[in-house]
C-alpha positions in Angstrom: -72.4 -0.5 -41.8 -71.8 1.3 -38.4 -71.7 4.8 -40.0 -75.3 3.8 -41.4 -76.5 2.6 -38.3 -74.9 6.1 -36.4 -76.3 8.2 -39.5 -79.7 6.6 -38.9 -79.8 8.0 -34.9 -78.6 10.6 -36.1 -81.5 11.7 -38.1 -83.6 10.3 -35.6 -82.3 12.8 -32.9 -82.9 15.6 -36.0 -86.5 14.6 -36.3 -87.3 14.4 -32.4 -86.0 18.1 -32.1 -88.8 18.6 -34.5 -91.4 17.0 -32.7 -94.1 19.8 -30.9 -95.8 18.0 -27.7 -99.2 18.9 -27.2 -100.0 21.6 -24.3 -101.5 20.1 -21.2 -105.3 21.8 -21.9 -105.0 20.3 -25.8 -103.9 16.9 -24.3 -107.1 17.1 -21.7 -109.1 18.4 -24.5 -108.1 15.3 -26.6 -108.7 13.0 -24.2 -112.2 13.8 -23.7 -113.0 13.5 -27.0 -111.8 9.7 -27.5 -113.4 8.8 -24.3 -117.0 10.0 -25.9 -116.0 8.7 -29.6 -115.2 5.7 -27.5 -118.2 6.0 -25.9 -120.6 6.5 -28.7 -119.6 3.4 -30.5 -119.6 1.2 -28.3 -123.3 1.8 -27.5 -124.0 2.1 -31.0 -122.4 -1.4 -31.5 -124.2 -3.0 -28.6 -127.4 -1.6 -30.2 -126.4 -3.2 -33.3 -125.5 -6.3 -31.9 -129.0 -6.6 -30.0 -130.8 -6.3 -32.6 -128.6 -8.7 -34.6 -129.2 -11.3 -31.9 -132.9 -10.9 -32.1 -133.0 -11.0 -36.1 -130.9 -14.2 -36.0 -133.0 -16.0 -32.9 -136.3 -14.9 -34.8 -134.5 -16.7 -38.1 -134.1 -19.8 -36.1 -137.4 -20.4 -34.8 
């Protein structure tokens, strides 16, 4: 059981070595673009949700 469990980290350390970090301008680069996707939808769903409230309180009356 040990020699699976050393085998295991083993292949673990293999795959890290094979990991490629992003760059410091691609990491910058990504992080503006999740800030704006983030952004985006979030004003798209408070638009949604306004006009959701207004259908349902319209509904009620």
């Amino acid at each position: 059981m040990f020699e699976r469990v050393k085998g295991f980290f083993r292949d673990v350390k293999g795959e890290t070595k094979k990991v490629v970090f992003p760059g410091k301008d691609e990491l910058i680069g990504s992080t503006k673009v999740v800030i704006v996707t983030v952004f985006l939808i979030s004003f798209f769903l408070g638009i949604v949700d306004l006009l959701l409230s207004k259908v349902v309180q319209y509904l009620l009356r």
